[in-house]
Every structure is written in C-alpha cells, then in structure tokens.
LUMDREN-101439 format. One line per 3 residues: number of its first residue (from 1); for each residue x, y, z of N, C-alpha, C, O. Coordinates in Angstrom, 2 decimals, padded with zeros to 5 digits, always signed. Atoms other than C-alpha are relative to their C-alpha. Layout:
# LUMDREN-101439
NUM> X Y Z X Y Z X Y Z X Y Z ~ ...;
***
This chain:
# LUMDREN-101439
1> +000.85 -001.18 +000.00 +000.00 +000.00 +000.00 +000.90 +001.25 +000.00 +001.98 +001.18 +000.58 ~ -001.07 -000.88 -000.01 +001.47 +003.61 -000.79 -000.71 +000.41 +001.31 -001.61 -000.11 +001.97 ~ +000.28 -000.60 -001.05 +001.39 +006.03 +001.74 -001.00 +000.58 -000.55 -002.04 +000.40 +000.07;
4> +001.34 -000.77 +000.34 -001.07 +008.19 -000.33 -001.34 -001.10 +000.64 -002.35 -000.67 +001.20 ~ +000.96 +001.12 -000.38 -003.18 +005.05 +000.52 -000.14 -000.22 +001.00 -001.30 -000.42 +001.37 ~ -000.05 +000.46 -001.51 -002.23 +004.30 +003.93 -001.04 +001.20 +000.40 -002.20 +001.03 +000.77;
7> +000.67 -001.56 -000.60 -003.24 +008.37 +004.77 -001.64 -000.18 -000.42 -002.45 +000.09 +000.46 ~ +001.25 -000.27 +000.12 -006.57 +008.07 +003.10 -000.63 -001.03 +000.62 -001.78 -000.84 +001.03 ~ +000.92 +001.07 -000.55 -007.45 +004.67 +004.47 -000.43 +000.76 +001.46 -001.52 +001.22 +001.80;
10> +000.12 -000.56 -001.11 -006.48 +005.95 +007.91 -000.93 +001.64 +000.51 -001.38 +002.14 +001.53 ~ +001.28 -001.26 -000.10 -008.60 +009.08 +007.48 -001.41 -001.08 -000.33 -002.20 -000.95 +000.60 ~ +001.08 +001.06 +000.09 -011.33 +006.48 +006.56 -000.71 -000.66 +001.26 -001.90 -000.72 +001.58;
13> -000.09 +000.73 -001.35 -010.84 +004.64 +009.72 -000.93 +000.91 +000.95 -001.67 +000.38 +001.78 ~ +000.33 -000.84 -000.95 -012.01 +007.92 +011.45 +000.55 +001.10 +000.66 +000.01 +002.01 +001.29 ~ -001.33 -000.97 -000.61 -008.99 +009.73 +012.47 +000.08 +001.24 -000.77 -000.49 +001.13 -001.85;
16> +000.27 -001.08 +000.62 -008.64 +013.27 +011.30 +001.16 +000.34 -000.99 +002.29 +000.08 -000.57 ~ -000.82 -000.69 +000.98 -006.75 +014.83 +008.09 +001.70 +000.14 +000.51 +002.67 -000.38 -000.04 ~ -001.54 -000.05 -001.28 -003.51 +015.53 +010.60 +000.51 -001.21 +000.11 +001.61 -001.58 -000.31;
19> -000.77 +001.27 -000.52 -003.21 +012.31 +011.92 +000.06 -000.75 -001.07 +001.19 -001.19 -001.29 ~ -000.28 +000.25 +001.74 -003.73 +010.99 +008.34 +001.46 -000.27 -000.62 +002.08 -001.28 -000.95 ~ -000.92 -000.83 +000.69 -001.15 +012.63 +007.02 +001.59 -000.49 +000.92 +002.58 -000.94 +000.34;
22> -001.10 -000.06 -000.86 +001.46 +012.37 +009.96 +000.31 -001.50 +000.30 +001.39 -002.08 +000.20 ~ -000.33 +001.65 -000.08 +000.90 +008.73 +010.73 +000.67 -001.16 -001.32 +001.35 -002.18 -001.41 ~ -000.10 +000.81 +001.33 +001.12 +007.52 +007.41 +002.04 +000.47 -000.44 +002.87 -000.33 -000.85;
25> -001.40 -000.13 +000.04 +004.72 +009.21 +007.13 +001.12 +000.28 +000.52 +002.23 +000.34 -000.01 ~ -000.83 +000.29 -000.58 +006.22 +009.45 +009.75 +000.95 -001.42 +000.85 +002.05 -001.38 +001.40 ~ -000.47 +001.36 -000.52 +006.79 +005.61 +010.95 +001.95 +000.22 -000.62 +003.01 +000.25 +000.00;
28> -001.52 -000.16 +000.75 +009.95 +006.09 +008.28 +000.78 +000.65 +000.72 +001.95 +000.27 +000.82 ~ -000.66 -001.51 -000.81 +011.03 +009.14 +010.34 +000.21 -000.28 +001.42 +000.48 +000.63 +002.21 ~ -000.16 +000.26 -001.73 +011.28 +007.26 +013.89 -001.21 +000.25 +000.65 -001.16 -000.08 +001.83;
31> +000.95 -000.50 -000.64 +007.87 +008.54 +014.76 -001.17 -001.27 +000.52 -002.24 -001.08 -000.06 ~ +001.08 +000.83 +000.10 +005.57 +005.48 +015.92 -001.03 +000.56 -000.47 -001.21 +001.77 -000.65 ~ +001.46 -000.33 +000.67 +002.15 +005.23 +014.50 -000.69 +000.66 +000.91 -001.32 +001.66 +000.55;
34> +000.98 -000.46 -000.85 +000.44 +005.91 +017.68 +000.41 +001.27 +000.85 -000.50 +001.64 +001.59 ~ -000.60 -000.65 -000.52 +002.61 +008.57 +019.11 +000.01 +001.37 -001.55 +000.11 +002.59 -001.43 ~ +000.28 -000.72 +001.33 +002.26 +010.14 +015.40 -001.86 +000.60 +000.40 -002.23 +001.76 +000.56;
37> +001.16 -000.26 -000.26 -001.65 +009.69 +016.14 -000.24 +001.10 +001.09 -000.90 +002.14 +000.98 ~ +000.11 -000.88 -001.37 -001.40 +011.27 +019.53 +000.70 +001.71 -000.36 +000.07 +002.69 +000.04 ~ -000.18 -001.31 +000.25 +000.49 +014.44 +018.34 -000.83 +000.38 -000.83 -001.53 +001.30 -000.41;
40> +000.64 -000.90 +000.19 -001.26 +015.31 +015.99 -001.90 -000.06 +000.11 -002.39 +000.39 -000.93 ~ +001.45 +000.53 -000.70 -005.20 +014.47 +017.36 -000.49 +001.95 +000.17 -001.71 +002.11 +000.15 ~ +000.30 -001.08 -000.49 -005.48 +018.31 +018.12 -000.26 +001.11 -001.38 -000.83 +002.20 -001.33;
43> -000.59 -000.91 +001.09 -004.57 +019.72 +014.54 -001.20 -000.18 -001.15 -001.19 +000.55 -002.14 ~ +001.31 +000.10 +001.29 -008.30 +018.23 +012.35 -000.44 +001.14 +000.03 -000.27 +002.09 +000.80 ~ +001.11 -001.04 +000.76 -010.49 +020.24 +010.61 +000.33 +001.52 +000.69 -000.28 +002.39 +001.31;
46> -001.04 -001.71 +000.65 -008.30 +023.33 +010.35 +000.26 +000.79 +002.38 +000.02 +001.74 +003.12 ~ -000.12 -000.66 -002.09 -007.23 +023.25 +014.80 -000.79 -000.56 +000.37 -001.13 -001.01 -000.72 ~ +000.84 +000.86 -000.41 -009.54 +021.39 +016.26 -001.23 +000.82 -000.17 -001.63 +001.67 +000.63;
49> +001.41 -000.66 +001.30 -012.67 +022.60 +013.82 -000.33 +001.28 +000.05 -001.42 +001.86 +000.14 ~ -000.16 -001.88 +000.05 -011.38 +026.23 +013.72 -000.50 +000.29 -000.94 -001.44 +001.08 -001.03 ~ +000.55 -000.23 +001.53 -011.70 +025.97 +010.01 +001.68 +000.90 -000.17 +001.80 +001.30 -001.33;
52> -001.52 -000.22 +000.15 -007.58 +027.35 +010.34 +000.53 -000.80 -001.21 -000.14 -001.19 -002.16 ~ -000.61 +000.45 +000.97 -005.09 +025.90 +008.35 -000.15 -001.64 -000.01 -000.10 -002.32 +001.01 ~ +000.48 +001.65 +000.32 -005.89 +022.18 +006.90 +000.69 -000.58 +000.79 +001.72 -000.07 +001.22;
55> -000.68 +001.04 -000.58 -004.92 +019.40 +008.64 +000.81 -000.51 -000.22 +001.89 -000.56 +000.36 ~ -001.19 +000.28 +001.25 -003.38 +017.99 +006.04 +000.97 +000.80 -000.31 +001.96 +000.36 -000.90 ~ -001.38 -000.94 +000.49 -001.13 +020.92 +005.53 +000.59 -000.31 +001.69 +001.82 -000.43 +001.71;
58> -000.48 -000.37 -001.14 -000.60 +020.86 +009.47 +001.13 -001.69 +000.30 +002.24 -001.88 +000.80 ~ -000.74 +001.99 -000.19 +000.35 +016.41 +009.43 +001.16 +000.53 -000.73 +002.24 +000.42 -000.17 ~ -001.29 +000.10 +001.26 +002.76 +017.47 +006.12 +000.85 +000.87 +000.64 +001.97 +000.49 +000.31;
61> -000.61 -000.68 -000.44 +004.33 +020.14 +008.05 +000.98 -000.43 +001.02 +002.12 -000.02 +001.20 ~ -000.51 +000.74 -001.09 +005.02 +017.91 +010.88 +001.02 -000.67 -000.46 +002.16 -000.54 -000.01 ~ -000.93 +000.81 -000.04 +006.55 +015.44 +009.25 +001.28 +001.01 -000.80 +002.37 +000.95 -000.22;
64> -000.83 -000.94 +000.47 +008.64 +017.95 +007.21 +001.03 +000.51 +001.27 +002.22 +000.56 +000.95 ~ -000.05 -000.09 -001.22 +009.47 +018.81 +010.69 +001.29 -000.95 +000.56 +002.48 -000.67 +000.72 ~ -000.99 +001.17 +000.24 +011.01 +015.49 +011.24 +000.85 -000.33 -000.54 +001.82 -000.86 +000.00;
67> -001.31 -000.03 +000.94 +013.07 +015.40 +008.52 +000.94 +000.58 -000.21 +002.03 +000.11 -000.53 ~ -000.91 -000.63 +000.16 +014.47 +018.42 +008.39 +000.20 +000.75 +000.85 +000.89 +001.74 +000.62 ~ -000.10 -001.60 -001.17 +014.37 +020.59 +011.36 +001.33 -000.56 +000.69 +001.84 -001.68 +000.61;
70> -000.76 +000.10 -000.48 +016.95 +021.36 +013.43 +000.35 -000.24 +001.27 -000.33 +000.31 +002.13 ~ +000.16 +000.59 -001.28 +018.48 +019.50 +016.47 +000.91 +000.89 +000.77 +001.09 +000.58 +001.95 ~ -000.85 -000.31 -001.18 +020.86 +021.75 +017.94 -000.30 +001.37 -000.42 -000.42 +001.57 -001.63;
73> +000.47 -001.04 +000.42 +019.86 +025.61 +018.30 +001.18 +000.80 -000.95 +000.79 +001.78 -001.58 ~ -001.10 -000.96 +000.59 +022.92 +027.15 +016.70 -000.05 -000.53 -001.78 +000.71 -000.13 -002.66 ~ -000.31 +000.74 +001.17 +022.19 +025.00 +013.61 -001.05 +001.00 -001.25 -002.02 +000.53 -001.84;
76> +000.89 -001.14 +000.96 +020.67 +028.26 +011.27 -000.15 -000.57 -001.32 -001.29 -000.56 -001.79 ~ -000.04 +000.79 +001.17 +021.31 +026.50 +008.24 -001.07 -001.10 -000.23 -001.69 -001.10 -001.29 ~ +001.12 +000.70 -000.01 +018.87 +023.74 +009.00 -001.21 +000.63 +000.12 -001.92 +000.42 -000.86;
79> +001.01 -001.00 -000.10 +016.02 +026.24 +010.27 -000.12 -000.01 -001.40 -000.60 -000.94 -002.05 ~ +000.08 -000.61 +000.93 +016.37 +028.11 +007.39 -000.36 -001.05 -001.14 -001.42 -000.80 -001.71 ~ +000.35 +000.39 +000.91 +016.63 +025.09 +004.71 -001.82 -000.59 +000.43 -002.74 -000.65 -000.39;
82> +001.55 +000.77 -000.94 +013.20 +023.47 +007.13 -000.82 +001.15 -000.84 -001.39 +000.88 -001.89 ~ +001.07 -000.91 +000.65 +011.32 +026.94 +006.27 -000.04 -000.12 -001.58 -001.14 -000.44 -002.02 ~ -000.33 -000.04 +001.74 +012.42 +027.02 +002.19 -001.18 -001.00 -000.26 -002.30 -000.74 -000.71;
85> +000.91 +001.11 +000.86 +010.92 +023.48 +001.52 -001.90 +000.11 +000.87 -003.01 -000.23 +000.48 ~ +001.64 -000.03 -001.45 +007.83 +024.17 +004.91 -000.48 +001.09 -001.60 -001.14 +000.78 -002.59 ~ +000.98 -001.30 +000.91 +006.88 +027.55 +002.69 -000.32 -000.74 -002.00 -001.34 -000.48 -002.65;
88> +000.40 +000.91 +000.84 +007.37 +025.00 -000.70 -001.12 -000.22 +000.19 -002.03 +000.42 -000.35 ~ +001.13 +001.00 -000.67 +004.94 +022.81 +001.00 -001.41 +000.66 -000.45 -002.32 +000.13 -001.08 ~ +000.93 -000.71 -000.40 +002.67 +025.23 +001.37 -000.47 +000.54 -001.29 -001.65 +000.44 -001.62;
91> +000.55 -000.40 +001.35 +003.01 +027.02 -002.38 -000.62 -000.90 -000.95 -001.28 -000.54 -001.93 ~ +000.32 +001.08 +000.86 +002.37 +023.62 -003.75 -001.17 -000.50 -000.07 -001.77 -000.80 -001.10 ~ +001.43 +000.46 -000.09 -000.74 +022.51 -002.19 -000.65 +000.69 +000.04 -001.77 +000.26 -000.26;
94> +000.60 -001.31 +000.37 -001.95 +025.92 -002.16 -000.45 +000.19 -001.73 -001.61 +000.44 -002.09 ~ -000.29 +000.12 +001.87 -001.31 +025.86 -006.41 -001.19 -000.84 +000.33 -002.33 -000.45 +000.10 ~ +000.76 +001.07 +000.88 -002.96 +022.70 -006.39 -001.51 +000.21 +000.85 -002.37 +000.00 +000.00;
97> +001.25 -000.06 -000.63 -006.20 +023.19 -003.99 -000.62 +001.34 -000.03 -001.84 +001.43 +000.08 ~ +000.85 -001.26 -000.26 -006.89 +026.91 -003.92 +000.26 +000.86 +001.45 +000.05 +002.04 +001.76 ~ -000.06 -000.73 -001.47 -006.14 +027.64 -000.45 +000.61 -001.24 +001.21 +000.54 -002.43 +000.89;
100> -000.58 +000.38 -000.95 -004.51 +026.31 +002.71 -000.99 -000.43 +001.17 -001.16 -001.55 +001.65 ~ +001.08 +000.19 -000.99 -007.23 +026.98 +005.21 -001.16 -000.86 -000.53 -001.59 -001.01 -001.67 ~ +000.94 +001.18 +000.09 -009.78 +024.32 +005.99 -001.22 +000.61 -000.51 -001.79 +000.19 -001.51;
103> +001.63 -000.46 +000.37 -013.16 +026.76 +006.05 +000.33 +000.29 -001.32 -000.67 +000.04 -001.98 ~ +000.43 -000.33 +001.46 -012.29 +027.82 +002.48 -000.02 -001.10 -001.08 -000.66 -001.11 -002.13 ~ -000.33 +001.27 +000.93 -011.05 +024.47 +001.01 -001.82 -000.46 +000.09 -002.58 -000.33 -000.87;
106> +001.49 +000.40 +000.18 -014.76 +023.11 +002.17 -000.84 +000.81 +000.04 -001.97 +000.41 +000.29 ~ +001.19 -000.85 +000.30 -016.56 +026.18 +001.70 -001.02 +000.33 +001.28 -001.95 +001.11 +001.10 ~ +000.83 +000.00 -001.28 -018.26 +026.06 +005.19 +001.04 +000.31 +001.39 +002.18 -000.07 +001.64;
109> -000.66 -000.35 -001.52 -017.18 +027.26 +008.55 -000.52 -001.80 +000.82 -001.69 -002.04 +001.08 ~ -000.16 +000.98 -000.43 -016.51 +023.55 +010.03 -000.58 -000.08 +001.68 -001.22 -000.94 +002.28 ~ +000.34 -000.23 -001.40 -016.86 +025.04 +013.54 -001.60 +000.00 +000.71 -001.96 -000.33 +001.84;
112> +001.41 +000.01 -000.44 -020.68 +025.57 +013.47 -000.87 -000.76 -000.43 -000.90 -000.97 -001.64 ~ +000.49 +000.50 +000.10 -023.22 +023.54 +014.05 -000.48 +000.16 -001.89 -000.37 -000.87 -002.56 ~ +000.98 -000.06 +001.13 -025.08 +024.79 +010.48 +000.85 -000.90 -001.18 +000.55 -001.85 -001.91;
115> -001.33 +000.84 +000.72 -021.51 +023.99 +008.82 +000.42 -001.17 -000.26 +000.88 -001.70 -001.27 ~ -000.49 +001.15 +000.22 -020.83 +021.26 +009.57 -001.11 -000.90 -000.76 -000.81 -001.79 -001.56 ~ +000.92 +000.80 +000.70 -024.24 +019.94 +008.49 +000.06 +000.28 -001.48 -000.37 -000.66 -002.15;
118> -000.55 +000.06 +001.37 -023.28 +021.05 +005.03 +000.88 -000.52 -000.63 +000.89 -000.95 -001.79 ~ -000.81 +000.98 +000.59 -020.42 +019.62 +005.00 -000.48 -001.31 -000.19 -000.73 -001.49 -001.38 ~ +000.72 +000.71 -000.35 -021.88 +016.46 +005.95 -001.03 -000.56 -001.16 -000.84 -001.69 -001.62;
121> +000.75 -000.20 +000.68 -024.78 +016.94 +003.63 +000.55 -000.19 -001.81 -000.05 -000.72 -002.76 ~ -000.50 -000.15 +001.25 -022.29 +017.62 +000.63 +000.91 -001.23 -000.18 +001.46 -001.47 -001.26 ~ -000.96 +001.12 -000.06 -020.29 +014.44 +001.67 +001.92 +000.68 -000.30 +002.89 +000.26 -000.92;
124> -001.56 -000.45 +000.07 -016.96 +016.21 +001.74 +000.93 -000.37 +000.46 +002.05 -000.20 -000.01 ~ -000.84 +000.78 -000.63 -015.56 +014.22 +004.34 +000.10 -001.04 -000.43 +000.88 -001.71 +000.24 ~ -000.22 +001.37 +001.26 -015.78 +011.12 +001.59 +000.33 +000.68 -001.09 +001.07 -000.06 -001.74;
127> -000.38 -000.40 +001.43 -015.24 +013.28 -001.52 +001.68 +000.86 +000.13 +002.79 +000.48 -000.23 ~ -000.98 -000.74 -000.05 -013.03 +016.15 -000.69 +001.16 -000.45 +001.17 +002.24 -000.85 +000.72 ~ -000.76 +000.18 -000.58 -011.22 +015.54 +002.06 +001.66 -001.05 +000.12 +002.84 -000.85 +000.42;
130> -001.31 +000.94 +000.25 -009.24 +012.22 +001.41 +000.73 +000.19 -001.42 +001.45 -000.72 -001.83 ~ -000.63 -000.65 +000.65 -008.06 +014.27 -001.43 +001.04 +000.83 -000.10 +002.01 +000.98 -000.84 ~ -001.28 -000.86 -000.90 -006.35 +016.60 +000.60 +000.96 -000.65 +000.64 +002.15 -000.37 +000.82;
133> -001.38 +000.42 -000.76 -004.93 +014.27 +002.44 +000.94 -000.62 -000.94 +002.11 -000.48 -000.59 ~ -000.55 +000.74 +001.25 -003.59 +012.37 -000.64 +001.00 +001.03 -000.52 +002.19 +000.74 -000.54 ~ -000.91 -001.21 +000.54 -002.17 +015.87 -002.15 +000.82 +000.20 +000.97 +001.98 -000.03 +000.64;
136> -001.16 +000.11 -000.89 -000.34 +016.33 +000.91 +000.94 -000.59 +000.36 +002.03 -000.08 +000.64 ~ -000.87 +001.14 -000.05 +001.16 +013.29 +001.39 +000.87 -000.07 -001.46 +002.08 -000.19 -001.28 ~ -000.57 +000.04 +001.13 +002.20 +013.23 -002.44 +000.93 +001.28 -000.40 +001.61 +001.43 -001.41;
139> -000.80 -001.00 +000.71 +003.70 +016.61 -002.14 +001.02 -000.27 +000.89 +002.17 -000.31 +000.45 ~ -001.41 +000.16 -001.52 +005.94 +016.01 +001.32 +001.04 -000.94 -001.47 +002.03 -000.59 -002.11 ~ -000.80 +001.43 +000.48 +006.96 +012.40 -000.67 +000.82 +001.11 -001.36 +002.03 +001.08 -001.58;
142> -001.05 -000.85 +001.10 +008.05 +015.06 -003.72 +001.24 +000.82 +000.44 +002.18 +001.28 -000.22 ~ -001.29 -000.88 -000.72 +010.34 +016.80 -001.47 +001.20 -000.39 +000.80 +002.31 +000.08 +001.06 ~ -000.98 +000.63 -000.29 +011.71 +014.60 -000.09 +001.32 -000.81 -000.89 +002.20 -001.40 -000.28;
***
C-alpha cells in the first residue's frame, strides 16, 4: 500500500486529516504510529474545527518537521533550509487546492453547528477531504 493510501485509508478509519497525514509518514522518520496519532489528534479540521489551516497541511508540516528541522539551536542553516521546503509545502498545495485553510477548502465554517451539516450533507468528508490528504502526502513524498 502507498502512503497516499495508507493516509486516506487511515482518514477512513475515522482519524482526522492531521493524523492521516502524519501517521502515514512518519513511521519512516522514527515517529511510531500511535505517538504520530497522539500528536497530531489536536490539529483536524483546520485546529480542532477552527476551520484554520488544513490538517493535512498541518500532518505534512510535521513530518517535514522530522526530517528536516533542526536539532541543535545554533544549527541556522537547517532552520532556514526546514522553512524554504515548509513555505514549498505550502506554495504547492496551495497551487494545487486553492487555499490552505480548511473553512475555504470546504466552503463552510466547520466550527458551526449549520456547517458542519453542510459539509456532511455535501459528503466532503468522503469526496473532498481524502483528497487533501492524498495531495499532501504526495507533495511532502516530492520533497523529499
């Protein structure tokens, strides 16, 4: 199974866009699955249903995170290359979706009751969503 696959199953399962995203690629990165799950549990539907920045951008960030950030503070060079490919990240799935933030990607403020029943209603959390997480995952795996 790819990871694009793993992430969407695991958003399937129930788990949110974040943990999706983060579980599915960080195992490679030292991160257990469930310790992947547990960080990011706080970060669905744009903050925990702020309608903020996607989940999926927030899991891809993470693991980006993992890979490249830096372990010792004096290490500017790492920072710096971490932000280059993080702000990548960001122009890429931005290009390809329209926007970053969750309320605009699904068109509804996620946070309120009315919202969410639209989403819901429009099936977005089966149509759109494991889309996002798929684009995310496929753009980290490009950068890497």
């Amino acid at each position: 199974m790819s990871k694009v696959e793993l992430a969407a199953a695991t958003f399937g399962e129930g788990f949110n866009c974040s943990q999706a995203v983060l579980s599915a690629l960080a195992p490679d990165l030292g991160l257990d699955r469930e310790t992947a799950l547990r960080v990011a549990g706080a970060f669905g539907a744009g903050i925990a249903r702020m309608g903020q920045t996607c989940g999926a951008v927030s899991g891809a960030l993470m693991v980006l995170g993992l890979k490249y950030s830096q372990t010792q503070a004096e290490d500017k060079p790492a920072k710096e290359r971490l932000y280059a490919i993080a702000r990548d990240f960001v122009a890429r799935f931005g290009a390809r979706n329209g926007s970053i933030l969750c309320r605009e990607l699904l068109g509804h403020n996620i946070g309120s009751p009315e919202g969410m029943q639209l989403i819901k209603e429009k099936g977005l959390f089966t149509s759109l969503c494991p889309k996002l997480v798929g684009d995310a995952v496929e753009i980290v795996e490009q950068l890497f």
